[in-house]
N, C-alpha and C positions, 0 to 999 in steps of 0.2 A: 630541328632535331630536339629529342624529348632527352631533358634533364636525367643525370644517373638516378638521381632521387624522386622522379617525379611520382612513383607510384607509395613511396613511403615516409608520410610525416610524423607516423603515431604507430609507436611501435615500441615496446616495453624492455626498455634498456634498462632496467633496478632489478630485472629479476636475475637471479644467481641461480634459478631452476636450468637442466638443460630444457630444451625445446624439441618439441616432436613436430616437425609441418606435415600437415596433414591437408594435402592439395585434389579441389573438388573440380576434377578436370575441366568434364563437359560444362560446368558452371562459366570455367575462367576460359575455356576455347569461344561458346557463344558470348561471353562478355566484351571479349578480344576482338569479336568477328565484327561487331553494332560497333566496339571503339573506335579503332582503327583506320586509319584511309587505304583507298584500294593499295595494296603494294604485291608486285609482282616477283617470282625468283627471274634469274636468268636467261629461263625459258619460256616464261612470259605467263604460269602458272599463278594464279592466285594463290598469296600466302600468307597473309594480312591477318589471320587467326591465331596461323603458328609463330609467327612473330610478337603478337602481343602474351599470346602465350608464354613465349619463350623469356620473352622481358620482366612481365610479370612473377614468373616461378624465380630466374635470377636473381632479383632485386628484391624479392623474399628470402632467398637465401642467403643474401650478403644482408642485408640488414638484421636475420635472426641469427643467422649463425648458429643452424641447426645441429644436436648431435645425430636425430632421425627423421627421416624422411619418407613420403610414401605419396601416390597420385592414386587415386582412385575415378574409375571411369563407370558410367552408366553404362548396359549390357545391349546389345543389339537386340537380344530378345525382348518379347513385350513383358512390361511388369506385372508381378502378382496383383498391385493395385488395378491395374489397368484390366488382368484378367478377370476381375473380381466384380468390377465396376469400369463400364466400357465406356463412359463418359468423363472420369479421371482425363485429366489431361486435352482429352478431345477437341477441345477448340485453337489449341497450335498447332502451326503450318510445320509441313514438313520442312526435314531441314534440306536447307538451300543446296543445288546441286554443286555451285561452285565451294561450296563448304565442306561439303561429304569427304576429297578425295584432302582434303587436309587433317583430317582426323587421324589417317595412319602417319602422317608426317608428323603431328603431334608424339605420337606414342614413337616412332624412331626416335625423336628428339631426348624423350624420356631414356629410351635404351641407351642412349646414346652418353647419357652425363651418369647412369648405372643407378638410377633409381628406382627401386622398387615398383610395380604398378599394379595395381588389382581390378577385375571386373568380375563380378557373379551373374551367370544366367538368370533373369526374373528382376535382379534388384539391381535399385537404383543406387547412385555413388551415395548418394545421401545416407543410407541404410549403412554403407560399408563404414562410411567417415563415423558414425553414431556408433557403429560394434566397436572399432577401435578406439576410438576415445573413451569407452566404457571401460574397452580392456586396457589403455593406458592409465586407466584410473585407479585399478584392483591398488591393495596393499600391497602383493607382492610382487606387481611392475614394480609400484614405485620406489620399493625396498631395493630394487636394482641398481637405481640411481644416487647415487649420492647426497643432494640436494635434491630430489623430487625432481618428477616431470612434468614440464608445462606442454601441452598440445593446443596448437595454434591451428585451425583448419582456416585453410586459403581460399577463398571463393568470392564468388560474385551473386551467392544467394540469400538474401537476410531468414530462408525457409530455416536454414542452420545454425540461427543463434537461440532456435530452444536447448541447443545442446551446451549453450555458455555456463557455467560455473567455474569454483574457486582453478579447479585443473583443467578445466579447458579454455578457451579465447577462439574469437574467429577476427577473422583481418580480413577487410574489402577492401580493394585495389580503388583507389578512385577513378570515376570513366572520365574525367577529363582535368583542365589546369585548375581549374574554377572550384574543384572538388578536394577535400583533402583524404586519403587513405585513414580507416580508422581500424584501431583495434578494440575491438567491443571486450570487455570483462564484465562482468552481472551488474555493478553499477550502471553503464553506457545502457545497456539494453534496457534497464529500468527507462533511462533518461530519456530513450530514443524512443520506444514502444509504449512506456505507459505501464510494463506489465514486466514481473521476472520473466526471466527465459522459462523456468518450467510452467508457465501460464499460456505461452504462445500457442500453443497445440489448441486448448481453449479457448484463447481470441481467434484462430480460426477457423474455429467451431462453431463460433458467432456468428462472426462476421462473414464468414469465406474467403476463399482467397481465388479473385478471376486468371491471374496465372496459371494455377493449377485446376482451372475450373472445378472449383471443391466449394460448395453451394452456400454454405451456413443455413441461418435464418434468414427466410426472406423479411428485408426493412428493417435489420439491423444492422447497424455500420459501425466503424472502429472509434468513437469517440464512445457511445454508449455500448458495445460489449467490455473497450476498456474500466467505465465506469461501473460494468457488473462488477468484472473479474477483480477490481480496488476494492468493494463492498463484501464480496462473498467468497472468493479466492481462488474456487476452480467450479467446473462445467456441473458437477455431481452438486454440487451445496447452492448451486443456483436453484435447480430441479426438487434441490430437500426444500429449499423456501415454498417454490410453488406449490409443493403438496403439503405444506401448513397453511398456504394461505387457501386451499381447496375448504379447510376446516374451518376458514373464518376470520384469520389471519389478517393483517395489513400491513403492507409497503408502502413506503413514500418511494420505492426506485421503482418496483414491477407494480406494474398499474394501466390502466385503461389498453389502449393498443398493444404496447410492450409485452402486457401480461398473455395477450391474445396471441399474439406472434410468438413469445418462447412457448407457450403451450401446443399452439401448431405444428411450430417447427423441431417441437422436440428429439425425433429420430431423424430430421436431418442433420442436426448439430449434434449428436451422436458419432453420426457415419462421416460426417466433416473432420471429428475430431482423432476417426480412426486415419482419414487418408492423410490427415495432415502430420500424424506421428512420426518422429522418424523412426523406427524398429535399431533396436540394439544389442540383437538376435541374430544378424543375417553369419551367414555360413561361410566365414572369411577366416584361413587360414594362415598366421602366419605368426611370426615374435619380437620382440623390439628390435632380438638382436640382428635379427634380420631384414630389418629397417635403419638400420645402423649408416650413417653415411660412410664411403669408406672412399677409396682412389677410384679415378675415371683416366680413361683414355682421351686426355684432352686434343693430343696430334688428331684422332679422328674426329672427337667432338668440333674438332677449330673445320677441319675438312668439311663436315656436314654444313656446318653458317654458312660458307663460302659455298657449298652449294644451293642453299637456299639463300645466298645475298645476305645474309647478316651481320655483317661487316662491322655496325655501327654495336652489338653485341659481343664480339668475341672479347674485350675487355672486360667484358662482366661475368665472363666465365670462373667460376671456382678455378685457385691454385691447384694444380695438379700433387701428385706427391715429389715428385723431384724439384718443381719451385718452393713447395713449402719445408723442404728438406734444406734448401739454401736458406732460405728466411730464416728459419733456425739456427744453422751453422754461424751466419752471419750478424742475428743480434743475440 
Protein backbone atom coordinates (compact mmCIF):
# COMPACT_ATOMS: atom_id res chain seq x y z
CA UNK A 1 0.00 0.00 0.00
CA UNK A 2 1.15 3.43 -1.20
CA UNK A 3 2.38 5.80 1.62
CA UNK A 4 -0.16 9.17 2.46
CA UNK A 5 2.73 11.09 1.15
CA UNK A 6 4.10 9.11 -1.53
CA UNK A 7 3.00 11.57 -4.30
CA UNK A 8 4.41 14.80 -2.48
CA UNK A 9 8.02 15.57 -1.31
CA UNK A 10 8.53 19.22 -2.73
CA UNK A 11 5.91 21.29 -2.20
CA UNK A 12 6.20 24.97 -1.06
CA UNK A 13 5.27 25.32 2.48
CA UNK A 14 6.91 29.31 3.12
CA UNK A 15 4.57 30.74 0.92
CA UNK A 16 1.90 32.80 2.77
CA UNK A 17 0.21 33.39 -0.89
CA UNK A 18 -3.29 31.50 -1.00
CA UNK A 19 -2.94 28.87 -3.85
CA UNK A 20 -5.15 28.37 -6.89
CA UNK A 21 -4.58 24.29 -8.13
CA UNK A 22 -5.23 24.28 -11.21
CA UNK A 23 -5.59 20.49 -12.19
CA UNK A 24 -4.63 19.10 -15.96
CA UNK A 25 -6.85 16.29 -15.95
CA UNK A 26 -6.38 14.21 -19.14
CA UNK A 27 -2.64 14.73 -18.35
CA UNK A 28 -2.99 13.18 -14.59
CA UNK A 29 -5.98 10.37 -15.85
CA UNK A 30 -3.23 9.01 -18.67
CA UNK A 31 -0.31 9.43 -16.08
CA UNK A 32 -2.53 7.48 -13.63
CA UNK A 33 -3.42 4.90 -16.19
CA UNK A 34 0.82 3.80 -17.32
CA UNK A 35 1.23 4.17 -13.25
CA UNK A 36 -0.82 2.23 -11.70
CA UNK A 37 -1.41 -1.76 -11.41
CA UNK A 38 -4.45 -3.34 -12.86
CA UNK A 39 -7.08 -2.64 -10.09
CA UNK A 40 -10.56 -3.43 -10.40
CA UNK A 41 -14.06 -1.83 -8.66
CA UNK A 42 -16.41 -4.49 -7.35
CA UNK A 43 -17.76 -5.26 -10.35
CA UNK A 44 -14.83 -6.27 -11.83
CA UNK A 45 -14.60 -2.76 -13.96
CA UNK A 46 -11.15 -1.40 -14.51
CA UNK A 47 -10.33 1.53 -12.52
CA UNK A 48 -6.71 1.97 -12.02
CA UNK A 49 -6.99 5.60 -13.81
CA UNK A 50 -9.59 7.00 -11.58
CA UNK A 51 -7.86 5.91 -8.72
CA UNK A 52 -4.68 7.21 -9.22
CA UNK A 53 -6.34 10.07 -10.29
CA UNK A 54 -8.23 10.36 -7.39
CA UNK A 55 -5.14 9.93 -4.97
CA UNK A 56 -3.17 12.11 -6.87
CA UNK A 57 -5.85 15.27 -6.93
CA UNK A 58 -6.24 14.36 -2.78
CA UNK A 59 -2.87 14.52 -1.84
CA UNK A 60 -2.61 17.74 -3.80
CA UNK A 61 -5.00 18.97 -1.88
CA UNK A 62 -3.94 18.11 1.51
CA UNK A 63 -0.64 19.08 0.94
CA UNK A 64 -1.50 22.69 -0.55
CA UNK A 65 -4.29 23.38 1.07
CA UNK A 66 -6.00 25.32 -1.58
CA UNK A 67 -8.31 28.36 -1.30
CA UNK A 68 -9.26 27.51 -5.29
CA UNK A 69 -9.62 25.07 -7.28
CA UNK A 70 -10.51 23.95 -10.93
CA UNK A 71 -9.70 20.55 -13.24
CA UNK A 72 -9.76 21.25 -16.68
CA UNK A 73 -10.17 18.54 -19.27
CA UNK A 74 -9.34 18.12 -23.04
CA UNK A 75 -12.49 18.44 -25.37
CA UNK A 76 -13.79 15.37 -27.41
CA UNK A 77 -13.70 17.44 -30.32
CA UNK A 78 -10.83 17.53 -32.60
CA UNK A 79 -8.46 20.57 -31.93
CA UNK A 80 -7.96 23.82 -33.75
CA UNK A 81 -4.21 22.56 -33.94
CA UNK A 82 -5.05 19.26 -35.14
CA UNK A 83 -7.74 21.09 -37.61
CA UNK A 84 -5.06 23.31 -38.88
CA UNK A 85 -2.37 20.71 -39.13
CA UNK A 86 -3.55 17.11 -39.42
CA UNK A 87 -0.30 15.69 -38.34
CA UNK A 88 -0.27 17.47 -34.81
CA UNK A 89 -0.56 14.78 -32.80
CA UNK A 90 -0.94 12.07 -35.38
CA UNK A 91 1.35 9.49 -34.31
CA UNK A 92 -0.64 8.41 -30.78
CA UNK A 93 -2.72 5.46 -30.36
CA UNK A 94 -5.93 5.78 -29.70
CA UNK A 95 -6.93 5.78 -26.31
CA UNK A 96 -7.32 2.47 -24.82
CA UNK A 97 -10.84 1.00 -24.74
CA UNK A 98 -10.54 -0.07 -21.30
CA UNK A 99 -9.75 3.50 -20.40
CA UNK A 100 -12.42 5.40 -22.24
CA UNK A 101 -15.36 4.21 -19.90
CA UNK A 102 -13.27 5.76 -16.94
CA UNK A 103 -13.05 9.11 -17.95
CA UNK A 104 -16.71 9.87 -16.99
CA UNK A 105 -15.90 8.15 -13.74
CA UNK A 106 -13.26 10.62 -13.40
CA UNK A 107 -15.52 13.65 -13.96
CA UNK A 108 -18.45 12.05 -11.34
CA UNK A 109 -15.41 11.82 -9.02
CA UNK A 110 -14.80 15.58 -9.56
CA UNK A 111 -18.69 16.42 -9.22
CA UNK A 112 -18.65 14.62 -6.58
CA UNK A 113 -15.99 16.50 -4.05
CA UNK A 114 -17.90 19.85 -5.94
CA UNK A 115 -15.17 21.10 -7.86
CA UNK A 116 -15.34 23.11 -10.66
CA UNK A 117 -14.49 21.58 -14.13
CA UNK A 118 -14.00 23.06 -17.53
CA UNK A 119 -13.82 21.65 -21.11
CA UNK A 120 -14.00 24.00 -24.40
CA UNK A 121 -14.99 22.43 -27.84
CA UNK A 122 -11.61 22.64 -30.27
CA UNK A 123 -9.01 23.29 -27.17
CA UNK A 124 -7.09 21.54 -25.34
CA UNK A 125 -6.80 21.54 -21.18
CA UNK A 126 -3.59 23.00 -21.80
CA UNK A 127 -4.92 26.12 -23.53
CA UNK A 128 -7.68 26.35 -20.60
CA UNK A 129 -4.91 25.99 -17.68
CA UNK A 130 -2.53 28.86 -19.79
CA UNK A 131 -6.08 31.37 -19.95
CA UNK A 132 -6.54 31.00 -16.37
CA UNK A 133 -3.39 31.42 -14.91
CA UNK A 134 -3.01 34.43 -17.09
CA UNK A 135 -6.22 35.56 -15.55
CA UNK A 136 -5.11 34.61 -12.06
CA UNK A 137 -2.27 36.69 -12.73
CA UNK A 138 -4.20 40.31 -13.75
CA UNK A 139 -3.70 43.04 -11.05
CA UNK A 140 -7.13 42.93 -10.16
CA UNK A 141 -7.39 39.11 -9.30
CA UNK A 142 -4.70 39.45 -7.42
CA UNK A 143 -5.93 42.57 -5.55
CA UNK A 144 -8.56 40.12 -4.47
CA UNK A 145 -6.58 38.26 -2.37
CA UNK A 146 -4.89 39.31 0.46
CA UNK A 147 -1.41 38.05 0.14
CA UNK A 148 -1.50 37.45 -3.58
CA UNK A 149 -2.30 34.31 -5.53
CA UNK A 150 0.04 31.49 -6.18
CA UNK A 151 -1.52 29.10 -9.02
CA UNK A 152 -0.02 25.75 -8.98
CA UNK A 153 -1.13 23.55 -12.14
CA UNK A 154 -1.21 19.81 -11.39
CA UNK A 155 -0.07 17.45 -14.18
CA UNK A 156 1.88 15.03 -15.65
CA UNK A 157 3.18 17.25 -18.60
CA UNK A 158 6.37 19.09 -18.45
CA UNK A 159 4.58 20.83 -22.17
CA UNK A 160 3.25 23.27 -19.07
CA UNK A 161 6.06 24.56 -17.50
CA UNK A 162 6.47 27.30 -20.16
CA UNK A 163 3.80 28.77 -18.21
CA UNK A 164 6.14 28.79 -14.86
CA UNK A 165 6.75 32.22 -13.51
CA UNK A 166 7.00 34.26 -10.23
CA UNK A 167 2.73 33.57 -9.99
CA UNK A 168 2.57 30.37 -11.34
CA UNK A 169 4.32 26.90 -10.43
CA UNK A 170 3.53 23.53 -11.83
CA UNK A 171 3.75 20.19 -9.52
CA UNK A 172 4.48 16.50 -11.15
CA UNK A 173 3.25 13.85 -9.15
CA UNK A 174 6.04 11.38 -9.24
CA UNK A 175 5.34 7.99 -11.49
CA UNK A 176 6.88 5.94 -8.91
CA UNK A 177 8.90 5.22 -5.24
CA UNK A 178 12.28 5.81 -6.83
CA UNK A 179 10.84 9.31 -8.17
CA UNK A 180 10.40 12.24 -6.03
CA UNK A 181 7.19 14.88 -6.76
CA UNK A 182 8.67 18.25 -7.63
CA UNK A 183 7.34 21.60 -7.68
CA UNK A 184 9.00 23.63 -10.48
CA UNK A 185 9.21 27.59 -9.97
CA UNK A 186 11.38 29.46 -12.85
CA UNK A 187 14.66 28.61 -10.97
CA UNK A 188 13.97 24.36 -11.21
CA UNK A 189 12.90 24.88 -14.88
CA UNK A 190 16.05 26.73 -15.60
CA UNK A 191 17.88 23.87 -13.71
CA UNK A 192 15.94 21.03 -15.22
CA UNK A 193 15.61 22.29 -19.03
CA UNK A 194 18.58 24.36 -19.66
CA UNK A 195 16.26 27.30 -20.68
CA UNK A 196 13.56 29.82 -18.72
CA UNK A 197 10.18 28.65 -19.17
CA UNK A 198 9.30 31.62 -21.60
CA UNK A 199 12.14 29.94 -23.89
CA UNK A 200 10.40 26.55 -23.99
CA UNK A 201 8.07 27.10 -26.85
CA UNK A 202 11.53 27.97 -28.61
CA UNK A 203 13.42 24.90 -27.69
CA UNK A 204 10.70 23.20 -29.26
CA UNK A 205 10.74 24.87 -32.08
CA UNK A 206 14.19 23.53 -32.41
CA UNK A 207 14.39 20.71 -31.43
CA UNK A 208 10.62 19.27 -31.57
CA UNK A 209 8.95 17.38 -29.57
CA UNK A 210 7.98 13.53 -30.75
CA UNK A 211 5.18 13.39 -28.30
CA UNK A 212 3.42 15.87 -29.85
CA UNK A 213 4.80 15.00 -33.17
CA UNK A 214 5.62 18.82 -33.73
CA UNK A 215 8.84 18.45 -36.19
CA UNK A 216 11.52 21.29 -35.22
CA UNK A 217 14.57 21.33 -37.25
CA UNK A 218 15.60 18.39 -38.73
CA UNK A 219 19.29 17.30 -36.82
CA UNK A 220 18.82 19.43 -34.10
CA UNK A 221 18.58 18.03 -30.80
CA UNK A 222 17.98 19.54 -27.23
CA UNK A 223 21.61 19.96 -26.11
CA UNK A 224 22.39 22.42 -29.18
CA UNK A 225 19.01 24.32 -29.48
CA UNK A 226 19.54 24.76 -25.76
CA UNK A 227 22.98 26.18 -26.50
CA UNK A 228 21.17 28.59 -29.09
CA UNK A 229 18.60 29.65 -27.02
CA UNK A 230 21.69 30.57 -23.84
CA UNK A 231 23.44 32.50 -26.82
CA UNK A 232 20.68 34.42 -28.39
CA UNK A 233 17.56 34.08 -26.23
CA UNK A 234 14.59 33.52 -28.48
CA UNK A 235 13.66 31.84 -32.05
CA UNK A 236 13.26 35.57 -33.79
CA UNK A 237 17.17 36.76 -32.69
CA UNK A 238 18.55 33.41 -33.84
CA UNK A 239 16.99 33.99 -37.55
CA UNK A 240 18.23 38.10 -37.02
CA UNK A 241 21.89 36.51 -36.73
CA UNK A 242 21.38 34.38 -39.65
CA UNK A 243 20.48 37.24 -41.77
CA UNK A 244 23.65 39.15 -40.73
CA UNK A 245 25.64 36.44 -41.21
CA UNK A 246 23.86 36.15 -45.07
CA UNK A 247 25.97 39.86 -45.09
CA UNK A 248 29.24 38.34 -44.21
CA UNK A 249 28.91 37.88 -40.78
CA UNK A 250 30.56 35.13 -38.48
CA UNK A 251 29.68 32.75 -35.81
CA UNK A 252 31.56 30.51 -33.79
CA UNK A 253 27.90 28.74 -32.81
CA UNK A 254 25.88 28.84 -36.38
CA UNK A 255 28.30 27.44 -38.84
CA UNK A 256 28.94 24.63 -41.28
CA UNK A 257 25.87 22.01 -40.99
CA UNK A 258 24.06 24.06 -38.25
CA UNK A 259 23.96 26.92 -40.24
CA UNK A 260 22.49 24.84 -43.15
CA UNK A 261 19.96 23.09 -41.19
CA UNK A 262 18.48 26.50 -39.33
CA UNK A 263 18.32 27.96 -42.77
CA UNK A 264 16.34 25.03 -44.09
CA UNK A 265 14.39 24.50 -41.44
CA UNK A 266 13.46 27.73 -40.93
CA UNK A 267 9.37 27.64 -41.39
CA UNK A 268 9.32 24.43 -39.69
CA UNK A 269 10.71 25.89 -36.52
CA UNK A 270 8.31 28.56 -37.08
CA UNK A 271 5.25 26.37 -37.27
CA UNK A 272 6.83 24.18 -34.36
CA UNK A 273 6.86 26.94 -32.34
CA UNK A 274 3.19 28.05 -33.07
CA UNK A 275 1.87 24.32 -32.20
CA UNK A 276 4.02 24.16 -29.31
CA UNK A 277 2.45 27.52 -27.61
CA UNK A 278 0.11 27.21 -25.28
CA UNK A 279 -2.65 30.01 -26.21
CA UNK A 280 -3.80 32.26 -23.35
CA UNK A 281 -6.71 33.37 -25.26
CA UNK A 282 -9.04 30.38 -25.20
CA UNK A 283 -12.80 31.10 -24.57
CA UNK A 284 -13.10 29.98 -20.75
CA UNK A 285 -15.51 31.49 -18.76
CA UNK A 286 -15.52 31.67 -15.30
CA UNK A 287 -14.03 33.81 -11.79
CA UNK A 288 -11.91 33.03 -8.77
CA UNK A 289 -14.86 33.38 -6.94
CA UNK A 290 -16.29 30.67 -8.55
CA UNK A 291 -13.35 28.50 -8.04
CA UNK A 292 -13.57 29.15 -4.57
CA UNK A 293 -13.31 25.75 -2.58
CA UNK A 294 -16.38 25.62 -0.63
CA UNK A 295 -18.31 22.46 1.31
CA UNK A 296 -18.94 18.96 -0.45
CA UNK A 297 -21.21 16.32 0.40
CA UNK A 298 -18.72 14.00 1.78
CA UNK A 299 -21.67 11.08 3.06
CA UNK A 300 -22.03 10.86 -0.85
CA UNK A 301 -18.49 11.42 -1.75
CA UNK A 302 -17.43 8.50 0.97
CA UNK A 303 -20.60 6.38 -0.89
CA UNK A 304 -18.96 6.86 -4.28
CA UNK A 305 -15.10 5.12 -3.07
CA UNK A 306 -17.04 2.39 -1.75
CA UNK A 307 -18.51 2.02 -5.00
CA UNK A 308 -15.56 2.19 -6.75
CA UNK A 309 -13.42 0.18 -3.92
CA UNK A 310 -11.54 3.01 -2.65
CA UNK A 311 -11.44 2.15 0.55
CA UNK A 312 -7.65 2.75 1.23
CA UNK A 313 -8.77 6.80 0.00
CA UNK A 314 -11.79 7.72 2.03
CA UNK A 315 -9.18 9.03 4.82
CA UNK A 316 -7.84 11.46 2.51
CA UNK A 317 -10.97 12.93 1.74
CA UNK A 318 -11.23 16.76 2.70
CA UNK A 319 -13.04 17.58 6.16
CA UNK A 320 -16.49 18.18 5.41
CA UNK A 321 -17.97 21.28 6.90
CA UNK A 322 -19.51 19.84 10.05
CA UNK A 323 -16.07 17.97 10.92
CA UNK A 324 -14.34 21.13 10.43
CA UNK A 325 -16.94 22.90 12.39
CA UNK A 326 -16.03 20.48 15.50
CA UNK A 327 -12.34 21.09 14.89
CA UNK A 328 -12.93 24.53 15.53
CA UNK A 329 -15.29 24.44 18.44
CA UNK A 330 -12.89 22.04 19.87
CA UNK A 331 -9.33 23.73 19.65
Amino acid sequence: MLSANFFSDNFDQTSNRDEFLLVDGHAIIYRAYHAFPELTDPKGQLVNAVYGFARILLVAIRDFDPEYIAVCFDSKAKTMRAEEHDFYKANRPEMPDDLKPQIEKVSQLVTALNIPQFAVSGYEADDLIGTLAKQNALPEVQSQVKNGLLTVIVTGDKDLLQLVDDLTHVWLPRRSRTQTALEYDTHLVKERMGVRPDQIADLKALMGDASDNIPGIKGVGQKTAVKLLQKFETLGKIYDRLARLELGESDELIKGALLEKLTTGKSQAYLSRELAQIKTNSPISTTLEACRVVGYDKTQAVKLFQQLGFFSLIKLLPKDEFEQGVQTALF
